[in-house]
C-alpha positions in Angstrom: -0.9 5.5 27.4 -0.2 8.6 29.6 2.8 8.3 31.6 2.5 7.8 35.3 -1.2 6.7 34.9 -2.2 3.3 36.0 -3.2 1.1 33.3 -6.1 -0.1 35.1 -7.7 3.4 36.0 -6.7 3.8 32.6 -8.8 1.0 31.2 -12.0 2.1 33.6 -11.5 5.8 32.3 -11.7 4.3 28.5 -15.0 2.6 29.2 -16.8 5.0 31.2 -15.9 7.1 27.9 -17.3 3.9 25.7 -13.9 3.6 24.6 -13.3 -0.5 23.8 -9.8 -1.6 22.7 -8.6 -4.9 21.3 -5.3 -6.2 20.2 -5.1 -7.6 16.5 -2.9 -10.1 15.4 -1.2 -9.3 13.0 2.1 -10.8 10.9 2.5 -7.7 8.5 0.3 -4.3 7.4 0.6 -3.2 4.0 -0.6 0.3 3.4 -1.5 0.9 -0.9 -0.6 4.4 -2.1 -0.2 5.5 -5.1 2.9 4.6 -6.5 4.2 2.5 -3.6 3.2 0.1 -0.8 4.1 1.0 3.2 5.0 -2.8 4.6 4.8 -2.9 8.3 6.8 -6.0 9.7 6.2 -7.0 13.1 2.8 -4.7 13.7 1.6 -4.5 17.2 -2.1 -3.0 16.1 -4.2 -1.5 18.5 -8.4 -1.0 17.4 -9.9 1.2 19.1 -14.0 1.3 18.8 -15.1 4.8 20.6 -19.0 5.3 19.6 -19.2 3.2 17.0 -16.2 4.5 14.6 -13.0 2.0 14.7 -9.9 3.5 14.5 -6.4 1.6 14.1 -2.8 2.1 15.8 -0.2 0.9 13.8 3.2 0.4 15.4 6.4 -1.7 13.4 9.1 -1.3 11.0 8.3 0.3 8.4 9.8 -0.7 4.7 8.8 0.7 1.3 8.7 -1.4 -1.5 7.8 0.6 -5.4 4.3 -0.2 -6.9 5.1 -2.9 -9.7 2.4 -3.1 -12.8 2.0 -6.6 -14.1 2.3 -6.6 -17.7 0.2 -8.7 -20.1 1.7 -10.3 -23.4 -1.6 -8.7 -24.7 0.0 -5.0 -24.0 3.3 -6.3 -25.3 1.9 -7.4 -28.6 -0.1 -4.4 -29.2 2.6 -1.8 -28.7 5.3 -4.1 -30.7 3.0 -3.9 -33.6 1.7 -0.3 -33.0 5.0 1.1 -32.8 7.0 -1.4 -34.5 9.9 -2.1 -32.3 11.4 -5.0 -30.3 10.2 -6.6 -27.8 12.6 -5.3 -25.5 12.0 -1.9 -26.1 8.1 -2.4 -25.5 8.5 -3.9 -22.6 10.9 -1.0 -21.2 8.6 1.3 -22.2 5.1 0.1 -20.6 7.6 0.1 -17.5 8.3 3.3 -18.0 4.3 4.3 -18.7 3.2 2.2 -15.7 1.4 0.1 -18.0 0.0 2.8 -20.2 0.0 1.8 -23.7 -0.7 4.6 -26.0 2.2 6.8 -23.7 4.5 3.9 -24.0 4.0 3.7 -27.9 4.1 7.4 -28.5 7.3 7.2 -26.7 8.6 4.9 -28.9 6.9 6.4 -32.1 8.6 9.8 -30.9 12.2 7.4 -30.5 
């Protein structure tokens, strides 16, 4: 809002401008980068719809939480017999690879 406007002039202003806002709902935003997801707790969202495009406002507390790769016995087995090593080690090493089996048994080829 802008300060020391009322939010009623404010709310004619938006739609003579064909500005429509609506309060979401929302019990927690997750945001997918690369790497790692943004977890919003307690989101007050905001959509805005101005000429068709819809835009978000996001507002919370923000926690970031690292990207895990589920890993499949399937990708175990192949790099413990590709590489022959432990089971262990495979497994440290597709986490290490973020799930990347021929890096993770070159890695352990290279060991």
């Amino acid at each position: 809002m802008i300060p020391g406007m009322n939010p009623r002039e404010m709310q004619k202003a938006m739609k003579r401008l064909g500005i429509s806002q609506e309060e979401i709902d929302a019990k927690i935003v997750i945001i997918k980068t690369s790497g790692k997801d943004l977890l919003i707790k307690n989101p007050h969202v905001t959509k805005f719809n101005m000429m068709g495009q819809e835009t978000f406002q996001v507002v919370g507390d923000i926690e970031e939480a690292e990207e895990e790769h589920e890993i499949s016995e399937d990708d175990v087995a192949t790099v413990i017999s590709q590489a022959g090593c432990s089971r262990e080690d495979a497994l440290d090493a597709l986490k290490l690879s973020d799930g990347n089996l021929a890096e993770a048994i070159l890695k352990l080829q290279g060991k």
